[in-house]
Backbone as a printed PyTorch tensor [residue, N CA C, xyz], in Angstrom:
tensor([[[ 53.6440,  37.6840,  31.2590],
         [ 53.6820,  36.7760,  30.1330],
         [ 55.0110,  36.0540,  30.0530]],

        [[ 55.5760,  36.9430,  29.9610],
         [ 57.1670,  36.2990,  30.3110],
         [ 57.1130,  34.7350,  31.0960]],

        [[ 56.8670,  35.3960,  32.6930],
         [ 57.0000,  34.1460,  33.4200],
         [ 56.0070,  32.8470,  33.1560]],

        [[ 55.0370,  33.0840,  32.2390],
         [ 54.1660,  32.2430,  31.3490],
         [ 55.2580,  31.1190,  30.8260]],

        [[ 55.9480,  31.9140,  30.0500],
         [ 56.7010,  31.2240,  28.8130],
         [ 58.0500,  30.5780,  29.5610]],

        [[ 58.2630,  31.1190,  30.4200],
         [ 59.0230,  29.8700,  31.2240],
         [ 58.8190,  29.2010,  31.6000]],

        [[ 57.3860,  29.1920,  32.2410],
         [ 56.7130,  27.6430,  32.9340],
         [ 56.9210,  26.9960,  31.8800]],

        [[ 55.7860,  27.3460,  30.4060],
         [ 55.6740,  26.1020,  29.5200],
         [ 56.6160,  25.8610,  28.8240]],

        [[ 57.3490,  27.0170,  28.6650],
         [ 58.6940,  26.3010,  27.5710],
         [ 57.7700,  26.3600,  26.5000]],

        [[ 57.2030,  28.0520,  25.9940],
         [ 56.5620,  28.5880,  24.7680],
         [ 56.4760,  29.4280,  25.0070]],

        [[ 56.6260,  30.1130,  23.5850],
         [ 56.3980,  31.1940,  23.1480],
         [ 54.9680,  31.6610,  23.1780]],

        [[ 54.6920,  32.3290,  23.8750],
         [ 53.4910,  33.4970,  23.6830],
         [ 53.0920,  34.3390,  23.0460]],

        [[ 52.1440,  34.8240,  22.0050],
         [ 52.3320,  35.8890,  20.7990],
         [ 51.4170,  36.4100,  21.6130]],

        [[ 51.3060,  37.4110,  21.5790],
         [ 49.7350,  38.3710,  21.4260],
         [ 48.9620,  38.3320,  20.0130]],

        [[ 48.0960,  38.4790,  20.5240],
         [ 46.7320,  38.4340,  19.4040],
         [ 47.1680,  39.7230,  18.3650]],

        [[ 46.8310,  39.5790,  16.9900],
         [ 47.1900,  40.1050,  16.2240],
         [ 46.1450,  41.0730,  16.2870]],

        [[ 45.3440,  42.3620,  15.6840],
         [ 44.4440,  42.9050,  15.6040],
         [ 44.1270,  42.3330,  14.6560]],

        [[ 42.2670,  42.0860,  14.3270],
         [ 42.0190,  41.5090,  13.1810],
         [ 41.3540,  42.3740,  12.5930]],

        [[ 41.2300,  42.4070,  11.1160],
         [ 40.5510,  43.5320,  10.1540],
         [ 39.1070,  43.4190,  10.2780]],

        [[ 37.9360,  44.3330,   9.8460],
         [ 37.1710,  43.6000,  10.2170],
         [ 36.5190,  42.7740,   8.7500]],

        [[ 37.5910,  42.7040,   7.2370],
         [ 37.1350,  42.0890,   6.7690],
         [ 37.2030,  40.3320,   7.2820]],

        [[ 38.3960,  40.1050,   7.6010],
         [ 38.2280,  38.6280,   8.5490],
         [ 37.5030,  38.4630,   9.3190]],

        [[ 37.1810,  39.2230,  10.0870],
         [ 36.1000,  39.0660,  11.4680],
         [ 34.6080,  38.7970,  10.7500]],

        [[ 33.9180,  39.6240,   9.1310],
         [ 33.1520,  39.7040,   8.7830],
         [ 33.3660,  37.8800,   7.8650]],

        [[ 34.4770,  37.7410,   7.2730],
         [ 34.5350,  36.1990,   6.6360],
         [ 34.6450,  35.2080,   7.6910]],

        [[ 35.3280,  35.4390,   8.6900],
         [ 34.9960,  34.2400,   9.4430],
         [ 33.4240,  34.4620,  10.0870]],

        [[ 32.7310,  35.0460,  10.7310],
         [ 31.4730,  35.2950,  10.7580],
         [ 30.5190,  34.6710,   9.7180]],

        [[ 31.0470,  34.5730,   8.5170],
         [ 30.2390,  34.2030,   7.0580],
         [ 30.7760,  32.6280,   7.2740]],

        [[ 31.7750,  32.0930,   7.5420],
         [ 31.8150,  30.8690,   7.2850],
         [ 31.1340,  30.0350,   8.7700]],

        [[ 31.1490,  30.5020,   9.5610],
         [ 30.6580,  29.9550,  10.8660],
         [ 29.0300,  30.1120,  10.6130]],

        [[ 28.4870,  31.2730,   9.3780],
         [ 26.9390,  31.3150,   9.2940],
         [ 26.8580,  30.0880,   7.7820]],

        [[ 27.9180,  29.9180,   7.3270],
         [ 27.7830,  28.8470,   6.0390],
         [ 27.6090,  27.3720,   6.6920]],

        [[ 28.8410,  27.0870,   7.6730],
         [ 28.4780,  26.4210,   8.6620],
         [ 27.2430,  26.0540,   9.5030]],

        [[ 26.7960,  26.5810,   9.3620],
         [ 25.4560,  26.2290,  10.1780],
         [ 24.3600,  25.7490,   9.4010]],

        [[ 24.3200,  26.5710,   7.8790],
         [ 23.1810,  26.7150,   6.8360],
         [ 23.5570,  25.0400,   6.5870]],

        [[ 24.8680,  24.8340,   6.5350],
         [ 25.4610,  23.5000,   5.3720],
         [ 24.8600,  22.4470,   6.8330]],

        [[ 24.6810,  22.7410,   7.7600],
         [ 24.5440,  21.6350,   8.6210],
         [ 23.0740,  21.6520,   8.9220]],

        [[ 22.2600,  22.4080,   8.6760],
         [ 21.0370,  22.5990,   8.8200],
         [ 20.3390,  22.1820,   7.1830]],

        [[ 20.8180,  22.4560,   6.2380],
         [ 20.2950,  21.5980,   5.0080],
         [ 20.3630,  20.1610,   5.3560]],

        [[ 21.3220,  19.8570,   5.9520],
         [ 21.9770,  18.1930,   5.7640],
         [ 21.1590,  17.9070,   6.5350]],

        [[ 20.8080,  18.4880,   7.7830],
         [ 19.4680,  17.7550,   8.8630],
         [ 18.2820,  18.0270,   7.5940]],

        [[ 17.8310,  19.0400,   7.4350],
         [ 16.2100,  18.8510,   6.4440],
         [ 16.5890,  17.9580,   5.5300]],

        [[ 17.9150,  17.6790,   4.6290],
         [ 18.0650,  16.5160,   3.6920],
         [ 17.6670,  15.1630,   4.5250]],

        [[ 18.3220,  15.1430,   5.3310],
         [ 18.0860,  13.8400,   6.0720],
         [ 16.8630,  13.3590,   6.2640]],

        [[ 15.5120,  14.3880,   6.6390],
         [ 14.2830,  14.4850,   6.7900],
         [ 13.8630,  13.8790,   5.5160]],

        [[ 14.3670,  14.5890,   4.9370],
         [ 13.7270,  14.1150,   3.2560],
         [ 13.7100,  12.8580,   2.9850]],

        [[ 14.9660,  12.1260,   3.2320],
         [ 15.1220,  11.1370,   2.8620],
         [ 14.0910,  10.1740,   3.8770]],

        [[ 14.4260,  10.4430,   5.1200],
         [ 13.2650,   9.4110,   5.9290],
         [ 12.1870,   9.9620,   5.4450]],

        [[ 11.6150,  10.6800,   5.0700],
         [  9.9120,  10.8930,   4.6250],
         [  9.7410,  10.5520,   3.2580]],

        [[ 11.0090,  10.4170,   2.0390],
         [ 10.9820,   9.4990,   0.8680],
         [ 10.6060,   8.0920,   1.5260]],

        [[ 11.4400,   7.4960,   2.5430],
         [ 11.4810,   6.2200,   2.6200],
         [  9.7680,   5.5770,   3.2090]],

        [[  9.1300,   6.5960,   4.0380],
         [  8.0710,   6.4970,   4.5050],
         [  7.0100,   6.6700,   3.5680]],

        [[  6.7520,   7.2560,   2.7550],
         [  6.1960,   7.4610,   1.1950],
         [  6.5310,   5.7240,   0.5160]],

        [[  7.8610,   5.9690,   0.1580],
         [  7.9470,   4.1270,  -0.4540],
         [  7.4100,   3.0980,   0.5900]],

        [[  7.5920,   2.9700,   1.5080],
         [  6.4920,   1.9720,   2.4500],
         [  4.9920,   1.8800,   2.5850]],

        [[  4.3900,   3.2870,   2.1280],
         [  3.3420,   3.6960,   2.4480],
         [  2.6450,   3.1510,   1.0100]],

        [[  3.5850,   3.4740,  -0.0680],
         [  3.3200,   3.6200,  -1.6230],
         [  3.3500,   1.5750,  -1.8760]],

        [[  4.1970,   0.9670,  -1.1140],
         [  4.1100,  -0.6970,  -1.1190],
         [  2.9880,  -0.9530,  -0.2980]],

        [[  2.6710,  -0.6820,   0.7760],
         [  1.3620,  -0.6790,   1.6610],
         [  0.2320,  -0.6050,   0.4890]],

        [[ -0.2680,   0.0960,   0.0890],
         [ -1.2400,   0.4260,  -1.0950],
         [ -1.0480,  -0.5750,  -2.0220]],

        [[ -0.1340,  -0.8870,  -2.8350],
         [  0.3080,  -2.1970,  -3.9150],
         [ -0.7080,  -2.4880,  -3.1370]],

        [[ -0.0590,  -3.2370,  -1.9440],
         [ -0.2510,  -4.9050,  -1.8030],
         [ -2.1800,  -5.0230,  -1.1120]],

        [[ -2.6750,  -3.4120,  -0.6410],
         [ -4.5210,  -3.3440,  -0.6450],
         [ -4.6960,  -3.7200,  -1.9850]],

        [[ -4.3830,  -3.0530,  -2.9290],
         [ -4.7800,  -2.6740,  -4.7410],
         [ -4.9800,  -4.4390,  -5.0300]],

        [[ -3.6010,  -5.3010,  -4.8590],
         [ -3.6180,  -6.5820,  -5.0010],
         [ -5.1190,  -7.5360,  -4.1780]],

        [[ -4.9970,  -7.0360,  -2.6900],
         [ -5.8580,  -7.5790,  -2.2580],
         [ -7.5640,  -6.9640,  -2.4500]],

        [[ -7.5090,  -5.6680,  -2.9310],
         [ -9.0620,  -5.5410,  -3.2350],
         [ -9.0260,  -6.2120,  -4.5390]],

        [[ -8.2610,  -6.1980,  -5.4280],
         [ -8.7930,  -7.1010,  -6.8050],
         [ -8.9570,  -8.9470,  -6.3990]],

        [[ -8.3150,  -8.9640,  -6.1000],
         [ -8.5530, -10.5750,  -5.1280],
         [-10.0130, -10.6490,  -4.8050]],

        [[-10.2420,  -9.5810,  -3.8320],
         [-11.3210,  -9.7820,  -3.6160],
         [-12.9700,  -9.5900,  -4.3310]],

        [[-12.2690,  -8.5170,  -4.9580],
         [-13.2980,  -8.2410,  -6.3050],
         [-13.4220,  -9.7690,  -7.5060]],

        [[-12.1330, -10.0660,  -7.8120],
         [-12.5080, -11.4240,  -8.5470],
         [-13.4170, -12.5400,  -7.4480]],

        [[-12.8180, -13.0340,  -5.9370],
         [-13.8450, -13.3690,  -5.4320],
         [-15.3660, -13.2470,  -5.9310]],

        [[-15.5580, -11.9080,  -5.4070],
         [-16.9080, -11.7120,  -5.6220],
         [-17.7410, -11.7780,  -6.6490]],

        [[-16.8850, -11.8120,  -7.8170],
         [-17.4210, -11.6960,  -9.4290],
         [-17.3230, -13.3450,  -9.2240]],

        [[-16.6500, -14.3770,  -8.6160],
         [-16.9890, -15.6310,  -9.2960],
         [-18.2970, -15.7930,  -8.4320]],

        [[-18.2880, -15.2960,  -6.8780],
         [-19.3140, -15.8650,  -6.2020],
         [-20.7090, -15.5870,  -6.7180]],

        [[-21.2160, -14.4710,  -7.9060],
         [-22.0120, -14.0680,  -8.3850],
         [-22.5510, -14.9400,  -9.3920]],

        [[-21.2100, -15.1830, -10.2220],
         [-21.4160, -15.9720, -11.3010],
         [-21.9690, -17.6220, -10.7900]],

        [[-21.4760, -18.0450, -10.0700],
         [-21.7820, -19.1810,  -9.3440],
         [-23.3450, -19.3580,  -8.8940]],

        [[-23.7420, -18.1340,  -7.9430],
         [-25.1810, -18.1330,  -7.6180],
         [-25.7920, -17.9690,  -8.6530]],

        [[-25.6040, -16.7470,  -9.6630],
         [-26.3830, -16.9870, -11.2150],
         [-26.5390, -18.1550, -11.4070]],

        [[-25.4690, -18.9040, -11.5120],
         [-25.3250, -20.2170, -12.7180],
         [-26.7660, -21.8110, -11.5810]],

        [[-26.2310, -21.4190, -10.1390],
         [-27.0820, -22.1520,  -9.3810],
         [-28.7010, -22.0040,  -9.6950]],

        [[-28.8970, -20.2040,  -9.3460],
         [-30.3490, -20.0000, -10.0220],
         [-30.6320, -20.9840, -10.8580]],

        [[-30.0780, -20.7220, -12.0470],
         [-30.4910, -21.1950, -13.2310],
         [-31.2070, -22.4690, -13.1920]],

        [[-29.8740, -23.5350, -12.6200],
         [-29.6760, -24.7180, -12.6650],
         [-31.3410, -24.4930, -11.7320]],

        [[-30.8100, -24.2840, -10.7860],
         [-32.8280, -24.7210, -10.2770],
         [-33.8240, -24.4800, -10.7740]],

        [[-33.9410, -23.3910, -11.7310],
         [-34.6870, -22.9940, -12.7530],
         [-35.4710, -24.3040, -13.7060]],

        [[-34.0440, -24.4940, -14.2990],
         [-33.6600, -25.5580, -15.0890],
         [-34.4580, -27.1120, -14.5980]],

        [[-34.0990, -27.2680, -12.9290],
         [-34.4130, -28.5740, -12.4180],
         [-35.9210, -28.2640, -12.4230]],

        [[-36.4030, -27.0640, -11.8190],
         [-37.8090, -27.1100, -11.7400],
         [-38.6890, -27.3500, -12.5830]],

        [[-38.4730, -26.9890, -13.7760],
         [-38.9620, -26.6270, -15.1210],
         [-39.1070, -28.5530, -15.3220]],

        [[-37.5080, -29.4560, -15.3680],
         [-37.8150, -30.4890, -15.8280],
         [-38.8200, -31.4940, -14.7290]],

        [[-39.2010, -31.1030, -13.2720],
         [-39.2140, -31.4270, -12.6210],
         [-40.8170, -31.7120, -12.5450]],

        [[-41.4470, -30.2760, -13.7030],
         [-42.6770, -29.9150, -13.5770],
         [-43.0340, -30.9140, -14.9470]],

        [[-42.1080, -31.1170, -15.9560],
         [-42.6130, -31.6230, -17.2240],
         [-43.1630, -33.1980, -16.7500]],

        [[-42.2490, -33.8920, -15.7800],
         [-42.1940, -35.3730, -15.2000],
         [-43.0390, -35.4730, -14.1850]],

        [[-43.9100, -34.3610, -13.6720],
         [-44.7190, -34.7390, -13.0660],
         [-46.0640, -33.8650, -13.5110]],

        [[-45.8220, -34.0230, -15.0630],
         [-47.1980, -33.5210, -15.8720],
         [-47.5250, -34.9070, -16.5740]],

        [[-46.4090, -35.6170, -17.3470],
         [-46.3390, -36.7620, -17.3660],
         [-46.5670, -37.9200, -16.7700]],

        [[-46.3340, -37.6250, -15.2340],
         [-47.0900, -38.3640, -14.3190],
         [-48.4400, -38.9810, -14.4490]],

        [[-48.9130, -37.3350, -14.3250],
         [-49.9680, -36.7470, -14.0310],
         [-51.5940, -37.6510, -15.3500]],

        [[-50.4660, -37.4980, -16.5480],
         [-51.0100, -37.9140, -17.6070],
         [-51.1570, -39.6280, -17.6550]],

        [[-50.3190, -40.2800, -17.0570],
         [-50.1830, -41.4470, -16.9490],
         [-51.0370, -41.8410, -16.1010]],

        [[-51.3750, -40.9550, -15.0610],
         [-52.3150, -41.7300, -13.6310],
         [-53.9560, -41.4910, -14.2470]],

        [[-53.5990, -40.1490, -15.0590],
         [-55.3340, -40.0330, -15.5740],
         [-55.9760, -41.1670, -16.6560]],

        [[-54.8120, -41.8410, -17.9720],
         [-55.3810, -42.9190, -18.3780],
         [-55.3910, -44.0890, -17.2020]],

        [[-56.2590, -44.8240, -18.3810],
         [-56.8710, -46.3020, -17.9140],
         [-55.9010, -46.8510, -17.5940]],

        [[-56.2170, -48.1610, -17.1300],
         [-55.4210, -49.1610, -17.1770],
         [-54.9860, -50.0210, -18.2400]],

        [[-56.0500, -50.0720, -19.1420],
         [-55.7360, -50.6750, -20.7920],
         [-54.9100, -49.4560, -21.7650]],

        [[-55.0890, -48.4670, -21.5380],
         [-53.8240, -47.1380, -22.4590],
         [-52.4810, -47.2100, -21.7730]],

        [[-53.1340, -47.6970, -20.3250],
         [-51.3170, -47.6460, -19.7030],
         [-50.5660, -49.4040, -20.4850]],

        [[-51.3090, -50.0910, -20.4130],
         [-50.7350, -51.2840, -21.1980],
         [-50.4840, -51.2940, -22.5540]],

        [[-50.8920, -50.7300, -23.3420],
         [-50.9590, -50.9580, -24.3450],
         [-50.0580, -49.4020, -25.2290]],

        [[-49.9440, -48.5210, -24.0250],
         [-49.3530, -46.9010, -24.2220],
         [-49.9920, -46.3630, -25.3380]],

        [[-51.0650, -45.8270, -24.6690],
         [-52.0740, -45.1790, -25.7700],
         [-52.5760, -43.6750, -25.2530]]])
């Protein structure tokens, strides 16, 4: 050891004996160490699987937005064909009165059609 400490130009100690309450606390902080670095990885997890949840949770919004879109769609396209029914309903009906009227006009004479009798 000696000729150690002349090469480097230092002092050399020998190792102290250690108790084994140090041996048992440093043991505890090298196992705290690990726990504190192994939470911080599962924290980390957490947080990317929060962030994947909020993407997932905006993903959904913006279906929710587009099935009501499409649900109003469909409620006008209903209302529309109703309202068309109708209207043909409507046309047929007047369609049938004007050619009952016709009908009535071709069966008089020719003197009731002049004279509208």
């Amino acid at each position: 050891m000696i000729k150690l400490e002349e090469i480097y130009k230092k002092t050399i100690f020998e190792d102290e004996p250690v108790s084994d309450d140090v041996k048992q606390r440093e043991l505890m902080e090298i196992l705290v160490d690990e726990k504190n670095t192994e939470i911080i990885r599962l924290y980390e997890q957490l947080k990317a699987k929060d962030e994947q949840l909020a993407k997932k949770d905006e993903q959904l919004r913006v279906k929710d937005v587009q099935i009501a879109e499409k649900d109003k769609q469909l409620d006008q396209q209903q209302q529309l064909t109703l309202q068309a029914m109708n209207d043909r309903d409507t046309l047929k009906l007047e369609l049938e009165q004007v050619n009952e009227k016709v009908q009535e006009q071709e069966s008089k004479g020719f003197w009731a059609r002049v004279f509208r009798r």
